[in-house]
Steps between C-alpha positions, in 0.01 A plus 500: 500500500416585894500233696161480757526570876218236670437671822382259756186536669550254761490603827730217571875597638835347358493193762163396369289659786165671380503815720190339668677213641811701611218726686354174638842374629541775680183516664499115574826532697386792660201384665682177554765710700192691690317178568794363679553774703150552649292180395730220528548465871123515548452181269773247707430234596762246660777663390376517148373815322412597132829651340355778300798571317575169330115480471478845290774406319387211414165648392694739270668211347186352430325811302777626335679153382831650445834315401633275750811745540232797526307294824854481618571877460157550693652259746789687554283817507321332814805384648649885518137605619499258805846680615293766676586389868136475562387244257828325566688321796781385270648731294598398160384087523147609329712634217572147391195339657262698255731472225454099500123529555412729198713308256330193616172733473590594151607158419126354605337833350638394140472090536130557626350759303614264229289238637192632520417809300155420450397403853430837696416308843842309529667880336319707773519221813662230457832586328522804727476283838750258347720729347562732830476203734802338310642845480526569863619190589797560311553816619422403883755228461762708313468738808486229770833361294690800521414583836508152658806326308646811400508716770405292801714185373214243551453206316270483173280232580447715874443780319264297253282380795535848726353702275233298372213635688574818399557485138252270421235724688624801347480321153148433565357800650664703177359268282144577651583882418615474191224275377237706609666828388587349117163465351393855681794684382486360120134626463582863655811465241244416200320831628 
């Protein structure tokens, strides 16, 4: 008796990606990488200015919903991007810097969506401004850690308070792009 073949019509790859969302990845971190070459240094303010990168990535995150490990590989994908000398000052610290703050992305993406699957407003506002404010916070801090403890040999609880400013306006100005850019990105994407 022959056995069937089942030929799968899935546009989905072996890691779980549809082809759509690997597309969408791609773009995300793209424009993230153009915006903070041209747009970022228009929009600071005190010393604080939108991080498109983590912001993008974050968005991605957010659409796609991959595996935790997956937001980390797209973490580590940003990481390597931000070694172009002119989207980074500190060569290989973002590397682990946007490797903690897509896990922790990922992480939120899979606890929240849990949450609330029926409520579109906290799914296309809310959870978005929560989830990448959180998210760059750990990431600013990862990078403030490495550079200011690790590198610098300062104190934690210095490095805590010295970079507060900064991170916690970063986290906040990201969350205002990413929760506009959510619910106007998942209706194109239902297009």
């Amino acid at each position: 008796m022959a056995e069937k073949r089942v030929v799968s019509t899935s546009t989905e790859n072996q890691s779980g990606f549809a082809v759509r969302d690997l597309i969408l990845i791609a773009v995300l971190l793209a424009a993230g990488a153009v915006l903070k070459l041209t747009v970022s240094s228009f929009l600071s303010f005190a010393g604080m200015k939108p991080n498109f990168m983590i912001a993008m990535y974050c968005l991605a995150i957010i659409l796609t919903r991959p595996k935790v490990y997956q937001a980390g590989i797209i973490g580590l994908i940003t990481g390597l991007i931000s070694q172009i000398p002119l989207l980074n000052a500190t060569p290989l610290v973002n590397i682990g810097s946007e490797l903690v703050g897509a896990v922790v992305c990922g992480i939120l993406v899979a606890a929240l969506t849990k949450v609330a699957t029926e409520n579109k407003g906290l799914q296309n506002v809310v959870f978005p401004l929560i989830i990448t404010f959180v998210s760059t916070v750990f990431s600013g801090y990862t990078f403030a850690t490495i550079v200011g403890v690790g590198l610098s040999g300062l104190g934690l609880a210095e490095v805590l308070v010295m970079y507060a400013v900064m991170v916690l306006g970063t986290a906040s100005m990201n969350a205002v792009v990413a929760a506009i850019l959510t619910p106007i990105l998942r209706s194109v994407l239902k297009r």
